[in-house]
MIKOL-814920 format. One record per residue (C-alpha): residue number from 0; residue in three letters; chain; x, y, z. Coordinates in Angstrom, 1 decimal, padded with zeros to 4 digits. Layout:
<sites>
{site NUM; 'ALA'; 'A'; {X; Y; Z}} ...
</sites>
This chain:
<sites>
{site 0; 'UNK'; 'A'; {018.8; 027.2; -010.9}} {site 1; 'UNK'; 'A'; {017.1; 025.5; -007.4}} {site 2; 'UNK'; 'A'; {019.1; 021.9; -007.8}} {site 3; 'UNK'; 'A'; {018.3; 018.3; -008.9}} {site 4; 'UNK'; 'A'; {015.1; 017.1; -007.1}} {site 5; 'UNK'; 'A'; {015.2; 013.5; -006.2}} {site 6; 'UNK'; 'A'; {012.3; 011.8; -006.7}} {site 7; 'UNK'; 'A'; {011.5; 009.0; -004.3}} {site 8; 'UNK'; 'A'; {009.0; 006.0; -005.6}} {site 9; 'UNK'; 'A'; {008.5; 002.9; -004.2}} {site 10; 'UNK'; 'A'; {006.7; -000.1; -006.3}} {site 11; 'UNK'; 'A'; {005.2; -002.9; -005.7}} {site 12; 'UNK'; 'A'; {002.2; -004.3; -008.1}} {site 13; 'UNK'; 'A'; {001.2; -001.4; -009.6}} {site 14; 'UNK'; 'A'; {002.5; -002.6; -013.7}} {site 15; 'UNK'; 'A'; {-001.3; -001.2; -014.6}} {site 16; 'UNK'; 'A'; {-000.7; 002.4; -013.2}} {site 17; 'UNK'; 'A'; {003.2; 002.7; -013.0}} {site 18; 'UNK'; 'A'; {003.8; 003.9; -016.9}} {site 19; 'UNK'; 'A'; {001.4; 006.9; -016.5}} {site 20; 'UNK'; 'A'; {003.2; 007.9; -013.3}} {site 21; 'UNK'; 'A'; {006.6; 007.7; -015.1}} {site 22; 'UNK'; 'A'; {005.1; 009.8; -018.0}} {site 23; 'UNK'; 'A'; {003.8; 012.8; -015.4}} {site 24; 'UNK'; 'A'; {007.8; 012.7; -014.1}} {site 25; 'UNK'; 'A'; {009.0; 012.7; -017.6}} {site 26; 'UNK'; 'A'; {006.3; 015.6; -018.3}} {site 27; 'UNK'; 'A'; {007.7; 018.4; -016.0}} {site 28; 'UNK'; 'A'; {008.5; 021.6; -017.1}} {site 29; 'UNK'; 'A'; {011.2; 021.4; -014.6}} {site 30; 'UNK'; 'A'; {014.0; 018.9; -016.0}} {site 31; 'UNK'; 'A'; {016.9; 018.9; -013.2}} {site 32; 'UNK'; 'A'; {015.8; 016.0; -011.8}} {site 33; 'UNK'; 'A'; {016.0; 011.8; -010.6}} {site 34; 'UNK'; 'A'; {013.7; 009.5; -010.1}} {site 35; 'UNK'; 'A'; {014.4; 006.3; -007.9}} {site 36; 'UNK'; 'A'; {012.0; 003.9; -008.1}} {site 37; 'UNK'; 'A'; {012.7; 001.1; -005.8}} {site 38; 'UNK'; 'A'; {010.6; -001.9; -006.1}} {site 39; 'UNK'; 'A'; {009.5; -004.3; -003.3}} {site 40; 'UNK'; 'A'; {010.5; -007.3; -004.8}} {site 41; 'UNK'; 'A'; {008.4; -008.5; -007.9}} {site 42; 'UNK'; 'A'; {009.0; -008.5; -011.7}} {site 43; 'UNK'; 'A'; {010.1; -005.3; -013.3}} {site 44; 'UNK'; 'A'; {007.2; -002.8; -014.0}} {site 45; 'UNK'; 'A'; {007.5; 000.2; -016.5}} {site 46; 'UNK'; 'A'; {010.5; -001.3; -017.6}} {site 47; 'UNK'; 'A'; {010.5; 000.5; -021.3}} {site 48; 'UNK'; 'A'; {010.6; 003.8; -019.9}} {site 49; 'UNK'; 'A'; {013.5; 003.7; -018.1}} {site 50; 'UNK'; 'A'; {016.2; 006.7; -018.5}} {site 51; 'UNK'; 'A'; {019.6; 007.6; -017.6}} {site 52; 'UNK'; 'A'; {017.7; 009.9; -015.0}} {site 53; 'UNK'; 'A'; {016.0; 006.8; -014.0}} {site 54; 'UNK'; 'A'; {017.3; 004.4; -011.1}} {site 55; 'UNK'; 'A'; {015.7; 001.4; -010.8}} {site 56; 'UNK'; 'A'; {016.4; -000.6; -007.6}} {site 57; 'UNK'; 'A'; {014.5; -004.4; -006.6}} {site 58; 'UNK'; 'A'; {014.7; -005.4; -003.1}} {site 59; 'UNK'; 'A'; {016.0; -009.2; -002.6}} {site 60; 'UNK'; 'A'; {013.0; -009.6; -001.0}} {site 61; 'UNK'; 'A'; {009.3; -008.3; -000.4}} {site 62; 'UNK'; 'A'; {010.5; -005.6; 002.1}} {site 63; 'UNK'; 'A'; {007.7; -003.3; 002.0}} {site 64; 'UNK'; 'A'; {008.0; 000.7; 001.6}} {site 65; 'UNK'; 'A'; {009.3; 002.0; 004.4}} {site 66; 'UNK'; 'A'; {012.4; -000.2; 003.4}} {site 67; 'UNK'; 'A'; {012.2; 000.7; 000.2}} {site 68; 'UNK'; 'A'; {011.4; 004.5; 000.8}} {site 69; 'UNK'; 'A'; {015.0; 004.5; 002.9}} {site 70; 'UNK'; 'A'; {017.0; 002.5; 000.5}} {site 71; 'UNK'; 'A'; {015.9; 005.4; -002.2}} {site 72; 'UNK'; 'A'; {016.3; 008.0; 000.3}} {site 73; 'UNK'; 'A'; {019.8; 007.1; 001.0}} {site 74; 'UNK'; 'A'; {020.7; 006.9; -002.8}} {site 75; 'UNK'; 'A'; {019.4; 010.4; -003.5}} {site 76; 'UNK'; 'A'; {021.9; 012.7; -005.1}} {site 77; 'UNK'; 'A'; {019.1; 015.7; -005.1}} {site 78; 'UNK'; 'A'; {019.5; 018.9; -002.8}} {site 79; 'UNK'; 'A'; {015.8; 018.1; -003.2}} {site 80; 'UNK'; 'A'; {013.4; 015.1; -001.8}} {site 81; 'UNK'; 'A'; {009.9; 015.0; -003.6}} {site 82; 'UNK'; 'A'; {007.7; 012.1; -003.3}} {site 83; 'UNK'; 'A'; {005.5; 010.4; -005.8}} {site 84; 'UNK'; 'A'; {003.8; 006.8; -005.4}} {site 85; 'UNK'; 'A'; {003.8; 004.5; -008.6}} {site 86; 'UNK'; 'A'; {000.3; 004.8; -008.9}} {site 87; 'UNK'; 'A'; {-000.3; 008.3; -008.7}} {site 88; 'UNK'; 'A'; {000.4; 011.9; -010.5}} {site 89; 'UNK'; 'A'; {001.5; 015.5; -011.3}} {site 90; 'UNK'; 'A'; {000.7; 018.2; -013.2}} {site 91; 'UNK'; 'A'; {003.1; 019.2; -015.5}} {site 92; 'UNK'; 'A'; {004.4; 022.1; -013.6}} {site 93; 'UNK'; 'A'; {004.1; 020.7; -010.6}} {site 94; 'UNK'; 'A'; {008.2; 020.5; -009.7}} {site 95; 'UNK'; 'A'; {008.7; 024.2; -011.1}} {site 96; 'UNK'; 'A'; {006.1; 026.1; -009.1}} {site 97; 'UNK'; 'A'; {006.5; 024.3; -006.1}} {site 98; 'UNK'; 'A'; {010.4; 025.0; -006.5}} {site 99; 'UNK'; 'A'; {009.6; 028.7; -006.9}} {site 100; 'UNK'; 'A'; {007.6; 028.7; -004.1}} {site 101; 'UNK'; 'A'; {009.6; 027.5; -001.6}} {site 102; 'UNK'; 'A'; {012.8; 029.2; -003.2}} {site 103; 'UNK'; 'A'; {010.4; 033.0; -002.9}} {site 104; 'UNK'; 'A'; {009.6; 032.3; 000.5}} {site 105; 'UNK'; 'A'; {012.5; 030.6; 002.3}} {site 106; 'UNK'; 'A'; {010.5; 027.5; 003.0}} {site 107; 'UNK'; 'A'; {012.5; 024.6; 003.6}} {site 108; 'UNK'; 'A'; {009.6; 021.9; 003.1}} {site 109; 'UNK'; 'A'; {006.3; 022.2; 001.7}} {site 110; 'UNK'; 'A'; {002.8; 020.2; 000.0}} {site 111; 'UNK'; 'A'; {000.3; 021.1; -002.3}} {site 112; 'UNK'; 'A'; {-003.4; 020.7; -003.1}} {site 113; 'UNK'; 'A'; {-004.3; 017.6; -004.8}} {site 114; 'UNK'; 'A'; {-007.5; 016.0; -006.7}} {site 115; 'UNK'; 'A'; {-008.4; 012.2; -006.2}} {site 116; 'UNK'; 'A'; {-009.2; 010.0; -009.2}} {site 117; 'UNK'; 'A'; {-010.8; 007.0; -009.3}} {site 118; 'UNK'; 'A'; {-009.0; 003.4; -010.0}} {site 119; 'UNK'; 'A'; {-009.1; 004.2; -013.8}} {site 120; 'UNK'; 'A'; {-007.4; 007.0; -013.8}} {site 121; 'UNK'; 'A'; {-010.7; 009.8; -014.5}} {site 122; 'UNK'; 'A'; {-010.3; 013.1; -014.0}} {site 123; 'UNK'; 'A'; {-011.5; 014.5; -011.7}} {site 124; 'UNK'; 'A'; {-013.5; 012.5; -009.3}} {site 125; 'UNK'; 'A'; {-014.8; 016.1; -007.9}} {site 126; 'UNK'; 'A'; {-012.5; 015.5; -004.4}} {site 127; 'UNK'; 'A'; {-010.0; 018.0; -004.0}} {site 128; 'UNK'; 'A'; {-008.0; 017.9; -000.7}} {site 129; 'UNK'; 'A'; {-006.0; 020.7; 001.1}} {site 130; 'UNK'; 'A'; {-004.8; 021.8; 004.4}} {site 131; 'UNK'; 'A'; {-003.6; 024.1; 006.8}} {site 132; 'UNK'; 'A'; {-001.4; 026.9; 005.4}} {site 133; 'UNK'; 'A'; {001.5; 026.3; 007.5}} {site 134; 'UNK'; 'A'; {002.2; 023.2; 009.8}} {site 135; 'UNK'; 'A'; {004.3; 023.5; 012.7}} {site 136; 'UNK'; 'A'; {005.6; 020.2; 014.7}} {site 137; 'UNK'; 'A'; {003.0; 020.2; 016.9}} {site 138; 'UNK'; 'A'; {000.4; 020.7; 014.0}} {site 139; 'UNK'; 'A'; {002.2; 017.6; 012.1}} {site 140; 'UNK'; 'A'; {001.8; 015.7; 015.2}} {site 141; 'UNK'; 'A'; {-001.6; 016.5; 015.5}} {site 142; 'UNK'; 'A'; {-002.4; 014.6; 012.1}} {site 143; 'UNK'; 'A'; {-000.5; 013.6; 008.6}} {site 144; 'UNK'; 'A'; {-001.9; 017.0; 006.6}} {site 145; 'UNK'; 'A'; {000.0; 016.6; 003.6}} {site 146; 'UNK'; 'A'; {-000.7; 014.3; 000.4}} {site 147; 'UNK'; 'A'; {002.5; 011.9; 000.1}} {site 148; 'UNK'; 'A'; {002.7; 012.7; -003.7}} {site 149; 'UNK'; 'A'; {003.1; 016.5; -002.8}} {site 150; 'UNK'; 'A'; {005.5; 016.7; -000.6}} {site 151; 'UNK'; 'A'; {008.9; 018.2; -001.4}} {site 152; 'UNK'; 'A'; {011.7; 019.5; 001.6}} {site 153; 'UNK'; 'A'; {015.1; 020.8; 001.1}} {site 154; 'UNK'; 'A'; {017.6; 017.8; 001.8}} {site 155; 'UNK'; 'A'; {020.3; 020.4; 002.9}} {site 156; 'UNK'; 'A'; {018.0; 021.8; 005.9}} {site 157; 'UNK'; 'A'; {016.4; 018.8; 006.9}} {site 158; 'UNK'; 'A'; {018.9; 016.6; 006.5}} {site 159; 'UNK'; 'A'; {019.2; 012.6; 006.0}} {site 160; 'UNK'; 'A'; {016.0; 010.9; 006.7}} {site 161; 'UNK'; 'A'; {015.9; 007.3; 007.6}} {site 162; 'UNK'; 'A'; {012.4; 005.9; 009.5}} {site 163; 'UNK'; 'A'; {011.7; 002.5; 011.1}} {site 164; 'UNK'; 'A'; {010.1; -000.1; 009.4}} {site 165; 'UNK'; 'A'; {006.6; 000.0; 009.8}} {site 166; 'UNK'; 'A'; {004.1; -001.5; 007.3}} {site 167; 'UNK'; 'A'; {001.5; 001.1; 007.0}} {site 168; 'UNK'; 'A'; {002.1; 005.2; 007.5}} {site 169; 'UNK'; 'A'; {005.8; 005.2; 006.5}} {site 170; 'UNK'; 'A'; {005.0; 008.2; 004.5}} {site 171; 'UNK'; 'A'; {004.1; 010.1; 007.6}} {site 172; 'UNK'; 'A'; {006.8; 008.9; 009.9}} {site 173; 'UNK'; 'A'; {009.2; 011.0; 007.3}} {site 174; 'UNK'; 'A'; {006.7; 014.2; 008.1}} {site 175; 'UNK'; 'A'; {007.5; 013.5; 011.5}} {site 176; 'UNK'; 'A'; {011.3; 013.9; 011.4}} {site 177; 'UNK'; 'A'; {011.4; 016.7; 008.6}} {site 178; 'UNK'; 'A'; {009.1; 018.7; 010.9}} {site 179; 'UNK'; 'A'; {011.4; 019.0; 013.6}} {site 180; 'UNK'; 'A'; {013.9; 020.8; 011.5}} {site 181; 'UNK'; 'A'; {011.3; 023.3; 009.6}} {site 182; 'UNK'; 'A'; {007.7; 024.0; 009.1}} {site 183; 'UNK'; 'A'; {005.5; 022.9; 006.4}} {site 184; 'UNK'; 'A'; {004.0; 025.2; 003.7}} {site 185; 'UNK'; 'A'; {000.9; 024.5; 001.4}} {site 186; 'UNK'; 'A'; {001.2; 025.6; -001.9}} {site 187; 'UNK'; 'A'; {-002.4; 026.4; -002.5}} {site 188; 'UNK'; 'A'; {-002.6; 025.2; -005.9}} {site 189; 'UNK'; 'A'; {-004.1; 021.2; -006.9}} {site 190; 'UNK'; 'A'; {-000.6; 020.1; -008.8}} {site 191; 'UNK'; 'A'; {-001.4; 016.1; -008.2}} {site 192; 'UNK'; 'A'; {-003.7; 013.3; -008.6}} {site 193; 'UNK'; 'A'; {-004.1; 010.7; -006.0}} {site 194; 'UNK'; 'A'; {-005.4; 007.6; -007.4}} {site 195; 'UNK'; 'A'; {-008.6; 006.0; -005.2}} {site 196; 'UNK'; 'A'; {-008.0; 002.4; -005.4}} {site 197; 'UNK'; 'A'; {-009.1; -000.1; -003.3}} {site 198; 'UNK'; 'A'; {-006.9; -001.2; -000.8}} {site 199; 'UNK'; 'A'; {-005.7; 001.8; -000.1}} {site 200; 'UNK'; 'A'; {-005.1; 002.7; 004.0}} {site 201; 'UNK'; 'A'; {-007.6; 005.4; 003.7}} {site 202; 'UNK'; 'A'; {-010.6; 002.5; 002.8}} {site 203; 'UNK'; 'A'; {-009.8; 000.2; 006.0}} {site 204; 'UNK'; 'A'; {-011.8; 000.8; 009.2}} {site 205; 'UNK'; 'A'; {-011.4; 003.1; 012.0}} {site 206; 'UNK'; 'A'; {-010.0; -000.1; 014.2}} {site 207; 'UNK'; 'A'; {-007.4; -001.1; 011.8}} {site 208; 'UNK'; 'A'; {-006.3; 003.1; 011.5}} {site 209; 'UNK'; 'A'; {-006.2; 003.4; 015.3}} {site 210; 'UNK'; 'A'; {-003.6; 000.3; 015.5}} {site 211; 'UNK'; 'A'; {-001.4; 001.5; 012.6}} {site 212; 'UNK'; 'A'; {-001.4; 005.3; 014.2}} {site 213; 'UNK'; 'A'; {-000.4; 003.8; 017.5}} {site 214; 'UNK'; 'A'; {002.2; 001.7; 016.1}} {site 215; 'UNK'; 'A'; {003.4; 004.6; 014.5}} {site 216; 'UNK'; 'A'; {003.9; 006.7; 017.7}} {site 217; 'UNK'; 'A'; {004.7; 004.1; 019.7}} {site 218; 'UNK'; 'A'; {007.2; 002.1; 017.8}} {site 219; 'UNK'; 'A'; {008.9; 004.8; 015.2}} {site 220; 'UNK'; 'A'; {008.9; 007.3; 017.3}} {site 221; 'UNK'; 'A'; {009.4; 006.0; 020.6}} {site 222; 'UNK'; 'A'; {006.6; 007.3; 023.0}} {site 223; 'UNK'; 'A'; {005.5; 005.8; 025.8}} {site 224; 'UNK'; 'A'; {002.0; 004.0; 025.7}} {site 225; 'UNK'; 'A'; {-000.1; 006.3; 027.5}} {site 226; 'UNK'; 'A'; {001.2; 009.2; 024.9}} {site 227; 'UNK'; 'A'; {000.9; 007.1; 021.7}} {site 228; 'UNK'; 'A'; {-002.5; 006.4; 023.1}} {site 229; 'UNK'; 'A'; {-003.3; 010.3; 023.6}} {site 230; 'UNK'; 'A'; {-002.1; 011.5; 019.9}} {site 231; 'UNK'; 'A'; {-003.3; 009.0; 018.6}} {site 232; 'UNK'; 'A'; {-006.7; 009.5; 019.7}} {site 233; 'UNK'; 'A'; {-005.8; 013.4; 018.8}} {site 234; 'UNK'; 'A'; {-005.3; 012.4; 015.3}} {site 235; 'UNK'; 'A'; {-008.2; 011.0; 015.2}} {site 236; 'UNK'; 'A'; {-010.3; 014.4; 015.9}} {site 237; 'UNK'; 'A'; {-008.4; 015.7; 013.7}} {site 238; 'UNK'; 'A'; {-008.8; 013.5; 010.6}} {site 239; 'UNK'; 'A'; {-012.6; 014.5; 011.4}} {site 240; 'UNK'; 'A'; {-012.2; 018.0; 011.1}} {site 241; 'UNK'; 'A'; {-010.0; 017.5; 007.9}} {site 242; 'UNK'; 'A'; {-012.4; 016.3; 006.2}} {site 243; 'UNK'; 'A'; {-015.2; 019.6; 006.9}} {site 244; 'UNK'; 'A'; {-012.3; 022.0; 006.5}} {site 245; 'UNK'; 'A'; {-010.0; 020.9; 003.8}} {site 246; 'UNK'; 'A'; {-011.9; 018.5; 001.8}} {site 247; 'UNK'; 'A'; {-014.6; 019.9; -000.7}} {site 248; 'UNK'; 'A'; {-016.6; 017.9; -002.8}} 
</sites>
């Protein structure tokens, strides 16, 4: 009824976590779907899992994921683009409500709730994270609202999405292009699990964050210094006020 959903899932070292991820995909109540998993160049992870709606793509070499997020985005077949990482998860109807959702409301691109889990995969850590109800370009500027591994937009409205290669926030740097062709919705329901681990962007320190965000304006999206330097520090305020407002414990 709403189209094949592409899902995009780059891999790199994540064999301990990668089956269960697989299993949520295989899990959904909605079936029209792909998943791409492109790996960043090591030995073959969830290998006995694979399906015919199952690509697997290895980079020649360790390329990192906004390489890998592009080379999946440009295989895509989907009228749909959903993202999961291969260490995270979703709830079993987590393709067909968000589907209905957006396909009730006209919404062209949209997120969801999500609980975090710790490195073993226990559920639930008692962290649920949210956000604004609708996201306008200026809001998405402002900071990256939604979870990676609830995102879904319509390919056909937003179009082809290809992002420079940064190494950390590639994730966002998408959120920044789909935004400029329509607002983002939240789904106010917790359909995915984000798994805590340890190296994880959200665990380095505010010095390392303020270079990756500035790298992010300044190099994938082409602002000059003094405004990379301004949003950046914008982001920052509202990362803070994230985590009173949308983050209960």
């Amino acid at each position: 009824m709403h189209g094949l959903v592409s899902i995009i899932m780059p891999s790199y070292n994540t064999g301990k976590y990668i089956a269960e991820s697989i299993n949520s995909v295989l899990a959904q109540t909605y079936t029209n779907w792909e998943l791409i998993i492109v790996d960043y160049c090591h030995p073959r992870e969830g290998g006995d899992l694979l399906s015919s709606k199952i690509h697997y793509l290895k980079n020649a070499q360790n390329s990192g994921a906004a390489v890998s997020r592009n080379r999946a985005l440009a295989q895509a077949k989907g009228k749909w683009i959903a993202f999961l990482d291969s260490d995270d998860l979703w709830a079993p109807e987590k393709l067909e409500k968000q589907l209905k959702f957006m396909a009730e409301n006209g919404y062209a691109f949209s997120y969801t709730r999500y609980e975090e889990i710790d490195e073993n995969g226990n559920h639930p850590t008692g962290t649920l994270v949210g956000g604004p109800r609708r996201i306008t370009k200026t809001g998405m500027f402002n900071y990256c609202w939604p979870g990676c591994l609830t995102v879904m937009y319509n390919r056909e409205i937003v179009g082809d999405i290809q992002i420079a290669d940064i190494r950390k926030n590639n994730d966002y740097a998408i959120w920044l292009k789909a935004c400029r062709k329509a607002d983002c919705y939240l789904l106010p329901e917790t359909l995915a699990s984000y798994r805590k681990r340890g190296g994880s962007i959200s665990n380095h320190s505010y010095v390392a964050l303020i270079k990756w965000h500035y790298k992010l304006y300044r190099e994938a999206e082409g602002l000059n210094p003094i405004s990379s330097l301004w949003i950046t520090a914008r982001n920052l305020c509202f990362g803070i006020w994230k985590k009173f407002r949308y983050v209960k414990n």
